[in-house]
C-alpha positions as CSV (number, residue, x, y, z in Angstrom):
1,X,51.5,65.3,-16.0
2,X,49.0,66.6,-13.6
3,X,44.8,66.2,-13.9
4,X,42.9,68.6,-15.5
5,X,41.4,71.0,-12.5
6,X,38.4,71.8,-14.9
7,X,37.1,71.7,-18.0
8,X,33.8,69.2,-19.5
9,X,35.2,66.4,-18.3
10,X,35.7,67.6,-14.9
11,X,32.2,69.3,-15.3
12,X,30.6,66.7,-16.8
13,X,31.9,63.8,-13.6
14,X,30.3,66.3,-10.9
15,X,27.3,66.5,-11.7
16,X,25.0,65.7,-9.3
17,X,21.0,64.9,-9.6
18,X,19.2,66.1,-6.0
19,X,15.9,63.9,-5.0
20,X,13.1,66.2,-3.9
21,X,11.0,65.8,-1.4
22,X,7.8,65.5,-4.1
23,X,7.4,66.1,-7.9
24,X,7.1,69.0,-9.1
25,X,3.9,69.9,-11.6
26,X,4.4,69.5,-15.0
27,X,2.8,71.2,-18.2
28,X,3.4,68.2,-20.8
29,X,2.9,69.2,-24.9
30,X,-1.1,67.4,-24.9
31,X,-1.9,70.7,-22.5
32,X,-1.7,72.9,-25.1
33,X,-2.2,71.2,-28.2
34,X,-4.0,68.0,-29.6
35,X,-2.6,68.1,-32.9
36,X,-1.9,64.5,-33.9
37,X,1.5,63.8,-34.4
38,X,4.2,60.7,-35.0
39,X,6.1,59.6,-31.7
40,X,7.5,62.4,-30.2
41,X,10.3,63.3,-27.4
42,X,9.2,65.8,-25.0
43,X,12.0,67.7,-23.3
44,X,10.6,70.0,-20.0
45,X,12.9,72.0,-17.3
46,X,10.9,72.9,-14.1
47,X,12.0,75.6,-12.0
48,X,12.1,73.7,-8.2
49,X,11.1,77.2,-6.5
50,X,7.5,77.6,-6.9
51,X,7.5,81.0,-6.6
52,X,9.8,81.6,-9.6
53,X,7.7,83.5,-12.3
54,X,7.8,85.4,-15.2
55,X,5.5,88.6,-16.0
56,X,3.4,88.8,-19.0
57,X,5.4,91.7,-20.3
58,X,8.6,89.4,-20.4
59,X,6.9,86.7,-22.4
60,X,5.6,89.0,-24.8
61,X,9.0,90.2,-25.2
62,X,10.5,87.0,-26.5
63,X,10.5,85.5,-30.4
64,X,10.5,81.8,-30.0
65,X,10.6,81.2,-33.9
66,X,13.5,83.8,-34.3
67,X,15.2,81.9,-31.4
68,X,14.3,78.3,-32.7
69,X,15.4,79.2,-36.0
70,X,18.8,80.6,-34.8
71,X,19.5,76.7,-33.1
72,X,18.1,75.5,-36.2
73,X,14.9,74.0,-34.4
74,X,12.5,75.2,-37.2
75,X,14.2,75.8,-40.6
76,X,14.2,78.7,-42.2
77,X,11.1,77.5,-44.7
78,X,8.8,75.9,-42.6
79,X,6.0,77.7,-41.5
80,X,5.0,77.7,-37.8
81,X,2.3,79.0,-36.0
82,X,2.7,81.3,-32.7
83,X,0.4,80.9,-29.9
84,X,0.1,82.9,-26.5
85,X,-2.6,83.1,-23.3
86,X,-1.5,84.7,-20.0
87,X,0.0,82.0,-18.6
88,X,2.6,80.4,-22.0
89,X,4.1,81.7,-24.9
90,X,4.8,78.8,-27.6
91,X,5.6,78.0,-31.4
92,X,5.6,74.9,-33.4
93,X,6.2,74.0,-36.9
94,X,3.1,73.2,-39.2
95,X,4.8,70.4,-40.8
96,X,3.2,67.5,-39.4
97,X,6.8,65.6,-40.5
98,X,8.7,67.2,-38.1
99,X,7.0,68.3,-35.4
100,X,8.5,70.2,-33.5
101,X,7.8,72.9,-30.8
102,X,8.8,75.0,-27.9
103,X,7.2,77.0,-25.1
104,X,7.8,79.2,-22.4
105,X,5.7,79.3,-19.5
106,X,5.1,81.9,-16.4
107,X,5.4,79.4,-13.7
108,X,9.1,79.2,-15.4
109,X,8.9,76.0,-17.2
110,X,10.7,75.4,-20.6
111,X,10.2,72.8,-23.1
112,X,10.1,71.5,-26.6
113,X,9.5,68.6,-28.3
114,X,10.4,66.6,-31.6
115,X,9.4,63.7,-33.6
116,X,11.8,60.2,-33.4
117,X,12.9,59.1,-36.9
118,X,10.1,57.4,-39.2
119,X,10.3,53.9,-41.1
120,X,8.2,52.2,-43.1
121,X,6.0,51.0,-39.7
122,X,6.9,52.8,-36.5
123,X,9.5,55.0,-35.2
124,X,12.9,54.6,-34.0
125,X,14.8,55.8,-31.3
126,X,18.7,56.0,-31.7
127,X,20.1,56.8,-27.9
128,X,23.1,58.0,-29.9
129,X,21.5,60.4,-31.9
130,X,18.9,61.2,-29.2
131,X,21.1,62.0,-26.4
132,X,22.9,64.1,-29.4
133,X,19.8,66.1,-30.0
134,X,18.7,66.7,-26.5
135,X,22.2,68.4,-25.8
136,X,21.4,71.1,-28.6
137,X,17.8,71.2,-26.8
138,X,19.5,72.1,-23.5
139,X,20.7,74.9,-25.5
140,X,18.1,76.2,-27.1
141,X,16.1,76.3,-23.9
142,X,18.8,77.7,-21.7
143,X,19.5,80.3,-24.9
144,X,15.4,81.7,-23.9
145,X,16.5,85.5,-22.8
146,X,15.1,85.2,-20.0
147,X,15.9,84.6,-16.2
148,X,16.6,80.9,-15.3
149,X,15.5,79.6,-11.9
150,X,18.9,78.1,-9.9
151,X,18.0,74.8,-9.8
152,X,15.4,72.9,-12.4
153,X,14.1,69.5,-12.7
154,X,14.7,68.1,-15.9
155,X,12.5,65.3,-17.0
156,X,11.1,63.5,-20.8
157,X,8.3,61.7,-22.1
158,X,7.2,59.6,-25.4
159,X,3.9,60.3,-26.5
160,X,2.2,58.8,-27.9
161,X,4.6,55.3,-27.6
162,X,3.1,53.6,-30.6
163,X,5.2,51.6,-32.7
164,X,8.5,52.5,-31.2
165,X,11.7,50.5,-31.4
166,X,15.0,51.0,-30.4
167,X,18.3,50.9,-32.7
168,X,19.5,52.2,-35.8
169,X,17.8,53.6,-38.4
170,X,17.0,51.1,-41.4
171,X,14.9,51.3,-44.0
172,X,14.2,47.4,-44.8
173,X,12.9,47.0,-40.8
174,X,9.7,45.5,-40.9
175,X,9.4,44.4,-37.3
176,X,6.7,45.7,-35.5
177,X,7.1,46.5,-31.4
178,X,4.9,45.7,-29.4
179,X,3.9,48.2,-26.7
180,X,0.7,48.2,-24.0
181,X,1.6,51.7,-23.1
182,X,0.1,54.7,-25.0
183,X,3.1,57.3,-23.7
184,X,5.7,57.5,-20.9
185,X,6.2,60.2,-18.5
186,X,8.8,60.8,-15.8
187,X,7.8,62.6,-13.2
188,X,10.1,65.5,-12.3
189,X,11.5,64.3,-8.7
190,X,15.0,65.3,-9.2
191,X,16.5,68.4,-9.8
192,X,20.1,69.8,-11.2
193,X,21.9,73.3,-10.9
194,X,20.6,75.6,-13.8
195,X,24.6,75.6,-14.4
196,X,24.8,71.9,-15.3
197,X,22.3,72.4,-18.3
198,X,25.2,73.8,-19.7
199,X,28.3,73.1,-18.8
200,X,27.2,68.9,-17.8
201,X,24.7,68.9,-21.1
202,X,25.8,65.6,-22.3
203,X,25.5,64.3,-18.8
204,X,21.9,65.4,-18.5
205,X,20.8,64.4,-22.1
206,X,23.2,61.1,-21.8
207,X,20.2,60.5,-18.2
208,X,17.0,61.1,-19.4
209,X,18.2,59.7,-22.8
210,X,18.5,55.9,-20.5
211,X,15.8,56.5,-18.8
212,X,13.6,56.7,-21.8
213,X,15.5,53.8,-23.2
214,X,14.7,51.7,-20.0
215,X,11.2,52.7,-19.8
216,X,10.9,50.6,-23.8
217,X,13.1,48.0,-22.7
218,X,10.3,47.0,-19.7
């Protein structure tokens, strides 16, 4: 019996990450809002052309609670509030529990962001479960009806780091991690085909998913 010639597994093996020459800008969740929240995963796309842009007209066109409800993102009872300036679009739930959000921006950059899993002191960060969760992030932001730039630099964050550990979920954990940092940031140096966001998903949450796990290890 022959290889498959295609398919996710075939998809998933090719897919390459490109260095660029120098990182691109990006717009992390503190720009727009200072809302406390718990530990949260910050998930951003950056278009690698710099000239890639959206008009205002085609932000205003798009419903980012309608569209984060649809990937079940926000649930259908929490309320959220809507915000908008000439350069972003962006929605996030009120619920301070779940904190979620997601934005479009003109210069083409798509993100959203989520609280890690509470216990009784800290968060906790699953890679299991995260790298699960960024894949259906990958498809809410690629599901924005709007025009993707070719090839976008994927990249995450922690903010703030706090009392963060990594493992399973467990209710009697008392252990508290220590960590000097207040948040990590990867800088967005290396880029991916817009096609690989969905048909390498896994691949691309399973990276930045070790990456963030690395950067808590050190």
């Amino acid at each position: 019996m022959l290889p498959p010639t295609s398919g996710p597994a075939l998809a998933e093996s090719s897919l390459t990450w490109t260095s660029l020459p120098e990182a691109l800008p990006v717009i992390w969740r503190s720009e727009l809002t200072h809302q406390p929240q718990g530990a949260t995963v910050e998930l951003h796309l950056v278009p690698v052309d710099l000239g890639f842009r959206h008009e205002a007209s085609e932000l205003e066109s798009v419903s980012l609670p309608a569209l984060g409800r649809a990937h079940a993102f926000f649930t259908s009872l929490e309320g959220l509030e809507v915000s908008s300036s000439d350069d972003v679009v962006w929605a996030h739930s009120t619920d301070r529990a779940t904190g979620t959000g997601v934005a479009v921006h003109r210069s083409g950059q798509r993100s959203c962001w989520f609280q890690l899993p509470r216990e009784q002191i800290g968060a906790v960060m699953d890679e299991k479960d995260l790298s699960a969760h960024l894949v259906r992030m990958l498809d809410l932001l690629t599901g924005i009806d709007l025009p993707l730039a070719d090839s976008v630099a994927p990249t995450i964050g922690l903010d703030p780091v706090g009392l963060v550990r990594l493992g399973r979920p467990d209710p009697a954990t008392h252990s508290i991690p220590l960590q000097e940092r207040v948040r990590i940031r990867f800088d967005a140096e290396e880029s991916v085909p817009a096609d690989a966001l969905r048909h390498s998903a896994h691949a691309v949450a399973d990276e930045l998913t070790a990456r963030l796990a690395a950067a808590l290890h050190d």
